[in-house]
C-alpha positions as CSV (number, residue, x, y, z in Angstrom):
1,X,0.3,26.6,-2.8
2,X,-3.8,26.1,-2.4
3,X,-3.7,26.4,-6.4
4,X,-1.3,23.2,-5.9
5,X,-3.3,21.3,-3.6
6,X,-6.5,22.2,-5.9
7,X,-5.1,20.6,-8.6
8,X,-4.3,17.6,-6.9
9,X,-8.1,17.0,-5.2
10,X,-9.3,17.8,-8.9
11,X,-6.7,15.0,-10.4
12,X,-8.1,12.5,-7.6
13,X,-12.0,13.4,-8.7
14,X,-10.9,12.6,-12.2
15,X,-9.7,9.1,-11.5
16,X,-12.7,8.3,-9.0
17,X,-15.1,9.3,-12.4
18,X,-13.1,7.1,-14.4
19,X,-13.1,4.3,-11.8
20,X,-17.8,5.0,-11.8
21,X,-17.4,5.6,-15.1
22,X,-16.0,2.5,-16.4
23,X,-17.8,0.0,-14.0
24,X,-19.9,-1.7,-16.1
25,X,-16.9,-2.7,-18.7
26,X,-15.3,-5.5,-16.6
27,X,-17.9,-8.0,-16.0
28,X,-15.8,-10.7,-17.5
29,X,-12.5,-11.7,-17.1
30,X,-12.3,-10.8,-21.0
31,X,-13.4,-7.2,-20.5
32,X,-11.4,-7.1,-16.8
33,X,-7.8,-8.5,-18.7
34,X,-8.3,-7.5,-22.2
35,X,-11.2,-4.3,-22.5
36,X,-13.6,-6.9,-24.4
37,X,-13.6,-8.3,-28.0
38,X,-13.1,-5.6,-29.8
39,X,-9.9,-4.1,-28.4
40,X,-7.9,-0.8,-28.0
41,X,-7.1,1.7,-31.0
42,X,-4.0,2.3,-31.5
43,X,-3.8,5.8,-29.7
44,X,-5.3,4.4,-26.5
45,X,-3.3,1.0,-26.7
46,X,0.3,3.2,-27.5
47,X,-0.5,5.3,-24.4
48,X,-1.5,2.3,-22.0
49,X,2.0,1.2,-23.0
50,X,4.3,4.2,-22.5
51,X,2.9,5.5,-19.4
52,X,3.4,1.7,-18.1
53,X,6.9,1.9,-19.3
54,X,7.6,5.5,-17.5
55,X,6.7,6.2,-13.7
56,X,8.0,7.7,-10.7
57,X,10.8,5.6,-10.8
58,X,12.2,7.4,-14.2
59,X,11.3,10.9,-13.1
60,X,12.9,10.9,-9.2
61,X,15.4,7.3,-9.1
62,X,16.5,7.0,-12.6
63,X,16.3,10.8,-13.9
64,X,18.0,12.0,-10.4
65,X,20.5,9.6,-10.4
66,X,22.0,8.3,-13.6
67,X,21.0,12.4,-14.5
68,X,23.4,13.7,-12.1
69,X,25.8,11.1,-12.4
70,X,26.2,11.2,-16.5
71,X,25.1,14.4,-17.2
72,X,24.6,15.1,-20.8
73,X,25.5,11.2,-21.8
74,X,22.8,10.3,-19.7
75,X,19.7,11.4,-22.4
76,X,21.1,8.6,-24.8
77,X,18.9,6.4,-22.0
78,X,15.8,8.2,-23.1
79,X,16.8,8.0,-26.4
80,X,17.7,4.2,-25.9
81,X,14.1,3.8,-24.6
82,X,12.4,5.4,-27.4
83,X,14.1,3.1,-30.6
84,X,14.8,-0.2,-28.5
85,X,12.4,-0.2,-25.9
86,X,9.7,1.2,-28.1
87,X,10.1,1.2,-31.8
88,X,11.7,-1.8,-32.4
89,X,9.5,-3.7,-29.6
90,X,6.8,-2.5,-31.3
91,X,7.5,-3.7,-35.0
92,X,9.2,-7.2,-33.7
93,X,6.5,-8.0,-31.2
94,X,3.3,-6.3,-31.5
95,X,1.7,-7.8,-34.7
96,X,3.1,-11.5,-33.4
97,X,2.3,-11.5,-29.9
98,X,-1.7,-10.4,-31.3
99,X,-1.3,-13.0,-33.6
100,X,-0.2,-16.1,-31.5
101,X,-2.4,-15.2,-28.6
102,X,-4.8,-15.1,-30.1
103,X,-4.5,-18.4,-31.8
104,X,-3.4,-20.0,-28.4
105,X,-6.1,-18.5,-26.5
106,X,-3.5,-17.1,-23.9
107,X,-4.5,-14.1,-21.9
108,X,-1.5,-14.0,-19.9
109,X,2.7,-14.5,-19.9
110,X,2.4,-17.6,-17.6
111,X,-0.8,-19.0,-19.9
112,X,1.3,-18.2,-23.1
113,X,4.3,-20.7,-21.8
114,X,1.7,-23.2,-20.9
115,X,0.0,-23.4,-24.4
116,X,3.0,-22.5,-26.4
117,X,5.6,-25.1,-24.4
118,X,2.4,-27.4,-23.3
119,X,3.4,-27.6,-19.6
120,X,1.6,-26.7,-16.7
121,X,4.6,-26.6,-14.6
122,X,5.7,-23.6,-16.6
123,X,3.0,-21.4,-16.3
124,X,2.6,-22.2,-12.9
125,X,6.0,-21.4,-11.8
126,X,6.8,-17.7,-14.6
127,X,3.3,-16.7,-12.6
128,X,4.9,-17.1,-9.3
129,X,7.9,-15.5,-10.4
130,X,6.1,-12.7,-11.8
131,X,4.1,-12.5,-8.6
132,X,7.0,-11.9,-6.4
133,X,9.2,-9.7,-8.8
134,X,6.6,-7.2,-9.8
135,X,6.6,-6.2,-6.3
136,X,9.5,-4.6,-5.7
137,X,9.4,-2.9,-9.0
138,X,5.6,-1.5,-7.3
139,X,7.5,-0.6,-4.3
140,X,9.8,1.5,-6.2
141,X,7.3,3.8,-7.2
142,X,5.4,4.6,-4.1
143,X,8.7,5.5,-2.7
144,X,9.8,7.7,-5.7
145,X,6.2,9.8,-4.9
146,X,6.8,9.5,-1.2
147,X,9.9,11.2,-2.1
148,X,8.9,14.0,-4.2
149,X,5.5,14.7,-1.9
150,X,7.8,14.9,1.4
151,X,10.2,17.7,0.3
152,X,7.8,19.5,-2.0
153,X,4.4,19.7,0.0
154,X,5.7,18.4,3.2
155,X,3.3,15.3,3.6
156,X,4.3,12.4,4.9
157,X,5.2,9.5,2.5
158,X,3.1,7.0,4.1
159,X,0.2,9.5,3.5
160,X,0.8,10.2,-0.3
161,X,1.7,6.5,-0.5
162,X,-2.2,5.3,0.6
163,X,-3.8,8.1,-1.1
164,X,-2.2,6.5,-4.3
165,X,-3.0,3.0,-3.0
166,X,-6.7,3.5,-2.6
167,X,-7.2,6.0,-5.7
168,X,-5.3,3.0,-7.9
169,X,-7.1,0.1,-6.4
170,X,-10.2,2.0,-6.8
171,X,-10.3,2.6,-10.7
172,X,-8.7,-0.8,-11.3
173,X,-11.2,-2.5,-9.4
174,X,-14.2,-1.5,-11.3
175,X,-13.0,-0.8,-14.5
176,X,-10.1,-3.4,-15.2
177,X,-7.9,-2.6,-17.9
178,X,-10.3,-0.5,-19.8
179,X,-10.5,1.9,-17.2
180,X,-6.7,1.8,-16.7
181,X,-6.5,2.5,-20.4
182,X,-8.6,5.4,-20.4
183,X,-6.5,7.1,-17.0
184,X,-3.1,6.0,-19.0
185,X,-4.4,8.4,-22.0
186,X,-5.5,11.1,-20.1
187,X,-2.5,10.6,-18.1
188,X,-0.1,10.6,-20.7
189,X,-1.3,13.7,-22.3
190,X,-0.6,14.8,-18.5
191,X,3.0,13.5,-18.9
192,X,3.5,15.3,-22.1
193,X,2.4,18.5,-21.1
194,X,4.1,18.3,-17.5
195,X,7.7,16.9,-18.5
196,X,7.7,19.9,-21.7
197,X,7.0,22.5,-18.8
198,X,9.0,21.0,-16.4
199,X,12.1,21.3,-18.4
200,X,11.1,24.4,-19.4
201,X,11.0,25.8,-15.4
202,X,14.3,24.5,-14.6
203,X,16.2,26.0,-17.8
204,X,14.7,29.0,-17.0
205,X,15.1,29.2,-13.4
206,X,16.5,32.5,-12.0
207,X,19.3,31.3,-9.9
208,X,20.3,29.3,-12.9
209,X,22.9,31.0,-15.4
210,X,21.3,28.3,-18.6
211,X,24.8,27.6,-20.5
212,X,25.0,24.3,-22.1
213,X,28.7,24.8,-22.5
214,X,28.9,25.6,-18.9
215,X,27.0,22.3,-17.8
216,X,29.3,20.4,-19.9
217,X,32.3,21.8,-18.4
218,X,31.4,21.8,-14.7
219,X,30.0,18.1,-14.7
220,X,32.8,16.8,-16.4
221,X,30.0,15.4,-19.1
222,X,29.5,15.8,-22.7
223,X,26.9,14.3,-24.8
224,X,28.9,11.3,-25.9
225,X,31.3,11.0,-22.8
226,X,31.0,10.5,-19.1
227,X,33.6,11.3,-16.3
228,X,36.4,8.9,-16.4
229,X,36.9,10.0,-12.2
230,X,33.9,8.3,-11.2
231,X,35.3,5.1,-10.0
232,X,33.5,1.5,-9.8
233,X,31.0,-0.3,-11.7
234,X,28.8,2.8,-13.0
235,X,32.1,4.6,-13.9
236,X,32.2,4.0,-17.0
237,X,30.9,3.2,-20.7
238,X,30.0,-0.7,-19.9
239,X,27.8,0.9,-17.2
240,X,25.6,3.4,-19.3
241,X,25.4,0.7,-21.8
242,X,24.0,-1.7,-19.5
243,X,21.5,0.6,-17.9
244,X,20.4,1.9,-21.6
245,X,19.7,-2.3,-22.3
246,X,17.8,-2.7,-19.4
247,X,15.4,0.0,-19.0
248,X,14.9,-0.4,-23.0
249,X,15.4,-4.3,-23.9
250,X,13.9,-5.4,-20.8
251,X,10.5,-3.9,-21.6
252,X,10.6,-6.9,-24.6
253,X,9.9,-9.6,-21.9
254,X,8.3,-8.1,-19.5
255,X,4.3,-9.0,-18.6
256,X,2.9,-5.5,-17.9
257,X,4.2,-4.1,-21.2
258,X,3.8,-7.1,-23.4
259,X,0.1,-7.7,-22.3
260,X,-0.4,-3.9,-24.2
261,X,-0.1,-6.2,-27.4
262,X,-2.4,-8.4,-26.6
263,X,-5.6,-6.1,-26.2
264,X,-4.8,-3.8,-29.7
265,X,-7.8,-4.0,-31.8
266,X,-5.8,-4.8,-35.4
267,X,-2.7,-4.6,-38.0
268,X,-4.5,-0.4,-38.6
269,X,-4.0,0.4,-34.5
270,X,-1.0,-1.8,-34.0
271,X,0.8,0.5,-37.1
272,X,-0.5,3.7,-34.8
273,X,0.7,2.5,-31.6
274,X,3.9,1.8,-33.1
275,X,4.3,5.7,-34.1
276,X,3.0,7.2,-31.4
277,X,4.4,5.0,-28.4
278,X,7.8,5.9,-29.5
279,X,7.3,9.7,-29.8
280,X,6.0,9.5,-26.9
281,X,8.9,7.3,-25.3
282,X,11.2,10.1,-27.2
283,X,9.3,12.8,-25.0
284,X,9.4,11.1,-22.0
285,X,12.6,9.9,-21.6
286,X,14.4,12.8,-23.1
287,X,13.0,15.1,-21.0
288,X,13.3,13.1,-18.0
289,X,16.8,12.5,-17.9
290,X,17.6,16.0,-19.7
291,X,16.0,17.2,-16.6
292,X,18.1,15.3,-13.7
293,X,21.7,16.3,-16.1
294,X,20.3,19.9,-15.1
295,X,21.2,19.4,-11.6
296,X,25.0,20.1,-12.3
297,X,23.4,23.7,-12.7
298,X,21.5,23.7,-9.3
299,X,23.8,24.2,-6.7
300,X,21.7,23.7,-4.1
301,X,21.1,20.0,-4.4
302,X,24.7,19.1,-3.8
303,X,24.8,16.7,-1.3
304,X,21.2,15.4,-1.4
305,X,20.5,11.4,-1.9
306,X,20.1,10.4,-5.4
307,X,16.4,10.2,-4.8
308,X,15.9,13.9,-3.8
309,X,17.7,15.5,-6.3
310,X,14.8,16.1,-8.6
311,X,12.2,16.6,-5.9
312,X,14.7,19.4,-4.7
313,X,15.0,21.0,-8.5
314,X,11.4,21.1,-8.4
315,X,10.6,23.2,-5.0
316,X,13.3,25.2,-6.3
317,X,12.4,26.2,-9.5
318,X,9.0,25.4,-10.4
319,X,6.0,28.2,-9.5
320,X,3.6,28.0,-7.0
321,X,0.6,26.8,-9.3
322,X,2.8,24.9,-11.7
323,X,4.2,22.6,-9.4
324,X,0.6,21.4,-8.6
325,X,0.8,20.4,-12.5
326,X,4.1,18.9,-12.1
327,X,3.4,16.7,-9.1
328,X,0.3,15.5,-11.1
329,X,2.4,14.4,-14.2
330,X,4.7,11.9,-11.7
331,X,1.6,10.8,-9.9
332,X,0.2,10.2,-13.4
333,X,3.2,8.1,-14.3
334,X,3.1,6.5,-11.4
335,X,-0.8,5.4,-11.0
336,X,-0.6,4.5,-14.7
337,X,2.3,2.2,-13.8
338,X,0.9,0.9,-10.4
339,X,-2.2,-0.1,-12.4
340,X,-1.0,-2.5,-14.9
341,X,2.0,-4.2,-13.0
342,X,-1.0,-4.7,-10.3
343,X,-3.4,-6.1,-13.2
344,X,-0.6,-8.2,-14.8
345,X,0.6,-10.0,-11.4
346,X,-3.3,-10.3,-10.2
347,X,-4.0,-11.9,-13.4
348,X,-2.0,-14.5,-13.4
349,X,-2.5,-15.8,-10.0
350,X,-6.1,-15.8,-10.7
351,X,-5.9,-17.5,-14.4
352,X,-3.3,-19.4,-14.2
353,X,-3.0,-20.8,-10.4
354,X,-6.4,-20.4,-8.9
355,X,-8.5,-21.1,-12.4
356,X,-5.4,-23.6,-13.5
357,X,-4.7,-25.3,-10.5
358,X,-7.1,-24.5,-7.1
359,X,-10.3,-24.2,-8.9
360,X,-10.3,-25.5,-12.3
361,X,-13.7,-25.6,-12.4
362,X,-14.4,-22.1,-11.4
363,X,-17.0,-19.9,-13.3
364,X,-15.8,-16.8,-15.1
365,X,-17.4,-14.5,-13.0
366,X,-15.9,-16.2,-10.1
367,X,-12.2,-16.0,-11.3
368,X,-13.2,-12.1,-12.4
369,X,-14.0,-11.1,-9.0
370,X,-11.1,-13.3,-7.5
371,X,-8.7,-11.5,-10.1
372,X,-10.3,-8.2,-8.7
373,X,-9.6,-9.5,-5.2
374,X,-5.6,-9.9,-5.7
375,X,-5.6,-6.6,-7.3
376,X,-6.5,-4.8,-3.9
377,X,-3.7,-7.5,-2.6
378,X,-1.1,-7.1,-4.7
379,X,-1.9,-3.1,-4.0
380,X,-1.2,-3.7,0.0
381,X,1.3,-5.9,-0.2
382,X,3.1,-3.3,-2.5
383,X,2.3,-0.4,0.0
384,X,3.5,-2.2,2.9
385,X,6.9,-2.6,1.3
386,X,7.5,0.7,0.2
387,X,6.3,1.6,3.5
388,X,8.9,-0.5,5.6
389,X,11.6,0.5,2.6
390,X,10.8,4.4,3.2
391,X,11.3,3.5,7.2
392,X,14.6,1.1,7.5
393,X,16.1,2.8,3.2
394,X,16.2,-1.1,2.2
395,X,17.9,0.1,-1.2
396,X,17.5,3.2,-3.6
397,X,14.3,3.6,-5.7
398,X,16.5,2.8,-8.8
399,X,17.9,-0.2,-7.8
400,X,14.5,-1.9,-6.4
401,X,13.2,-1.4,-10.2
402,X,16.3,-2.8,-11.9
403,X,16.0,-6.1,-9.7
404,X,12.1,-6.1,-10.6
405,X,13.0,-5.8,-14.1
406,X,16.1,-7.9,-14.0
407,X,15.1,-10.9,-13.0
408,X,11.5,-10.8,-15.1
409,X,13.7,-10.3,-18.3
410,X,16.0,-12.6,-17.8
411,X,13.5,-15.2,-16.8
412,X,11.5,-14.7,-20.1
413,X,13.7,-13.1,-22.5
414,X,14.7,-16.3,-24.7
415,X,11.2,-17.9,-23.7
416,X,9.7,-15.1,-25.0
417,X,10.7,-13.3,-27.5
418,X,12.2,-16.3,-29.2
419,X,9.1,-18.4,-28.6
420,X,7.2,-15.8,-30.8
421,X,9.6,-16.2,-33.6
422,X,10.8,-19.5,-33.9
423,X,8.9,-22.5,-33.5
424,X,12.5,-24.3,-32.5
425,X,12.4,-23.0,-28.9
426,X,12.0,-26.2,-26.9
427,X,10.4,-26.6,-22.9
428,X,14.1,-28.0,-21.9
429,X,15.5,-24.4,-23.1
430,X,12.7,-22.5,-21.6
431,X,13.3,-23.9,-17.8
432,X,17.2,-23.4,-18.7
433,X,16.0,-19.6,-19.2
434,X,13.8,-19.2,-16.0
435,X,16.1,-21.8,-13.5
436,X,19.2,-20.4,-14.8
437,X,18.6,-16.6,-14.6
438,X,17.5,-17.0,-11.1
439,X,20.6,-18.8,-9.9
440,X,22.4,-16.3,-11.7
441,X,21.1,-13.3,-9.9
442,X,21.6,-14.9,-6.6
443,X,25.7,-15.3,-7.3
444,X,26.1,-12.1,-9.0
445,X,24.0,-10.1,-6.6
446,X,27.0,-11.4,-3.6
447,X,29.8,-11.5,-6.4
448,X,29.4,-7.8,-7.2
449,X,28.8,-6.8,-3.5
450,X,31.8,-8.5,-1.9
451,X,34.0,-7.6,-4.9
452,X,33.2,-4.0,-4.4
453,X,33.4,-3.8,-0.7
454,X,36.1,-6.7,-0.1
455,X,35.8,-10.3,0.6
456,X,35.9,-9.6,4.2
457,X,33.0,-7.2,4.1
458,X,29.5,-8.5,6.3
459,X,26.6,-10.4,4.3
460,X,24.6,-7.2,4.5
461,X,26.8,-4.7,3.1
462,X,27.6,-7.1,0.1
463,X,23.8,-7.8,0.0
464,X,22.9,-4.2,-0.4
465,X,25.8,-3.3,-2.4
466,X,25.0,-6.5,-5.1
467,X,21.8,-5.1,-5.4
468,X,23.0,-1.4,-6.5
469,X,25.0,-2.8,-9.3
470,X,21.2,-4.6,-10.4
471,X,21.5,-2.5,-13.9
472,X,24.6,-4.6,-15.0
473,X,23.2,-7.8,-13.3
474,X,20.4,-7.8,-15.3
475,X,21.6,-7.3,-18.6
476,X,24.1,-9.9,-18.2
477,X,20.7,-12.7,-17.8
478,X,18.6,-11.0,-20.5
479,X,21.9,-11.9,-22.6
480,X,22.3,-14.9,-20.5
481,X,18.3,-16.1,-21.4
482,X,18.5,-15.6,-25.3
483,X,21.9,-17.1,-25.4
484,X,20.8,-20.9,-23.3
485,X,17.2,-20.4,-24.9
486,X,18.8,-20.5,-28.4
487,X,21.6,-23.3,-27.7
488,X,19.5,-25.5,-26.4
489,X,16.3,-25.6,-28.3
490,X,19.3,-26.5,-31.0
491,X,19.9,-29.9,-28.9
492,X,16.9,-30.4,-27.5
493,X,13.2,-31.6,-29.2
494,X,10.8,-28.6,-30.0
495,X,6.7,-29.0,-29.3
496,X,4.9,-30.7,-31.9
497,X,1.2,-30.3,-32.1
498,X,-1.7,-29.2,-34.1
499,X,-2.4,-26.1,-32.0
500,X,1.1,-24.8,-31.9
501,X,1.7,-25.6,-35.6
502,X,-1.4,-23.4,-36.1
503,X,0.1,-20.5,-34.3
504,X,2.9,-20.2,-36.6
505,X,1.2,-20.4,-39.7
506,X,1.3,-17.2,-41.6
């Protein structure tokens, strides 16, 4: 176990190099947001976005959960993330979002609406919204490592949970996104290796008779079908659907993924990126969700919470000396994660409200180090969350990220995506998009909880219940955004100005 514990102090050392190392590249709020003029190459910018898209969450919530629930079926997720979430984002957004960016001079989501829809109101009120829902989504994570630290090493989560706090706000605050592009690569290659052993220790594990015929046939699970016994929402095929939309259409709309584009260095990288990000996404999410269907072999975790079924796999099949190198591919995931939603919601309180509405006269330098500021911010509020959700289990690790991602997707899915590719899209369309999705939440959230529980059930059971059925919820506003986006640019009058016409010139 001192083998583990050295690899961890080692891990830490290498992000605190990184975060010295890197200092000098974010003097600007050009080189803080976007690594400078030049850009990322397309290996660099491919791993910045898939070890964003992959964290804790996928490893110990999602891998644990939707793993043990679906068994086999539940790899088409991975393999959902890896075409949709990945390939496809990559070809229909990459090469645009660069593109029209660039023309309209946007570094953010919030600054893109602004410019794109020309209204202030709208940028002001997406960077609220991305503010607030990027923090449970960071929540989610320092619980999922709170987790997997508690059973395995036996340190308390709030410890692990401030180690990660202060080793992430560290590198991020000197280095900006170049230095979280730099940890993302070497912490993807971490991933890659990690995930490849890690499936390779629990197929392999002793008390484990490996028979693939044999998990099929005691979980009830094939690789095309799920249990019909399971009763309730995630019981059946509409439910695996709707968490393989979210987890890999979501990523489409949402700021910490789609600001990846905006930093690639040209057409030759963006072509890489697209190649590698989704073997890389194949990897990933195979092997994490392969991984959590193992647990119908693993007696032992029978009966544990949904979020300690993989951290239980783990100190029960992986080595002393290997699990040191497992725990450091989730804390990879996790810290590479952490660092971008934390860049992308302190950016646009700093660019778009304080620089476009407090201070509009403030210098560059001074919006850099204010931006720097609401990183270490957005890093405690986040902590104190996962903190108070660790003490009082406000809702599952799996269901915190869904809301997160949810809501952001439904906000900006039609504004968006559709707002790259087709100059139609109108402002009236876009606040139908945001306004809509969030009154949507709201009545599905107590529709789905009182309808599962009864109508006579108390506001806090159907609170917390709405919120577990968060997968459907929101896939049912991304759906809900493209749909009212489209429809009512059709009725309504589109921008017309010189700069936008500009931005959709080929």
């Amino acid at each position: 176990m001192a083998f583990d514990y050295i690899i961890l102090v080692l891990y830490a050392l290498l992000m605190v190099g990184i975060a010295f190392y890197t200092r000098r590249r974010s003097g600007s709020v050009n080189d803080f947001l976007l690594a400078g003029k030049k850009g990322l190459n397309g290996w660099m910018s491919a791993f910045a976005y898939g070890t964003t898209y992959f964290s804790a969450v996928i490893f110990i919530g999602y891998a644990g959960k939707f793993g043990a629930q679906y068994g086999l079926a539940s790899v088409w997720i991975g393999v959902g993330n890896a075409i949709i979430g990945s390939l496809l984002a990559w070809l229909v957004l990459a090469k645009r979002t660069k593109v029209m960016t660039g023309r309209l001079q946007s570094k953010t989501m919030p600054e893109f609406f602004e410019k794109r829809y020309n209204s202030r109101a709208l940028k002001l009120t997406s960077a609220v919204i991305i503010f607030l829902f990027l923090i449970p989504y960071s929540a989610s994570v320092y619980n999922g490592l709170s987790s997997l630290f508690g059973i395995v090493f036996n340190i308390d989560g709030w410890i692990i949970m401030l180690a990660l706090a202060l080793l992430t706000a560290l590198y991020l605050f000197f280095g900006g996104y170049f230095a979280t592009a730099l940890s993302d690569f070497i912490q993807g290659i971490i991933m890659l290796v990690g995930v490849v052993a890690m499936v390779l220790c629990f197929m392999n594990h002793s008390n484990v008779e490996w028979d693939l015929t044999r998990l099929v046939e005691s979980s009830e699970l094939g690789w095309f079908t799920f249990s019909s016994s399971n009763t309730g929402l995630y019981g059946n095929t509409t439910s695996l659907i709707s968490l393989i939309l979210l987890t890999s259409l979501g990523v489409w709309a949402l700021p910490q993924t789609v600001h990846k584009y905006y930093a690639i260095r040209d057409d030759k990288a963006i072509m890489q990126g697209t190649v590698v990000s989704t073997l890389f996404a194949l990897i990933i999410g195979f092997g994490a969700y392969f991984t959590g269907a193992l647990s119908g072999l693993f007696p032992e975790v029978a009966g544990v919470g949904a979020d300690n079924i993989v951290p239980h796999m783990m100190k029960i099949a992986i080595p002393t000396g290997l699990i040191g190198l497992i725990a450091v591919l989730i804390l990879s995931a996790s810290m590479s994660t952490l660092s971008s939603v934390s860049l992308a919601s302190a950016s646009v309180v700093a660019v778009d409200i304080y620089k476009g509405k407090i201070n509009t006269d403030a210098s560059d330098k001074k919006v850099n180090l204010v931006m720097k500021i609401l990183c270490l911010v957005f890093v405690a509020i986040s902590l104190t969350l996962a903190i108070l959700n660790e003490k009082f289990q406000i809702s599952a690790i799996a269901y915190l990220m869904g809301l997160s991602w949810g809501v952001l997707a439904g906000c900006f899915m039609g504004p968006f995506v559709l707002g790259l590719l087709w100059k139609k899209v109108s402002k009236p369309a876009v606040w139908s998009s945001i306004i809509g999705t969030l009154v949507l939440t709201v009545a599905l959230v107590f529709i789905f909880g009182y309808d599962v529980n009864g109508w006579s059930c108390s506001f806090g059971v159907a609170l917390k219940s709405g919120i577990g059925c968060s997968p459907m919820i929101g896939v049912i506003c991304m759906l809900y955004s493209l749909m009212v986006t489209a429809v009512v640019s059709l009725f309504t009058k589109a921008p017309d100005n010189e700069t936008l016409a500009n931005a959709f010139e080929k």
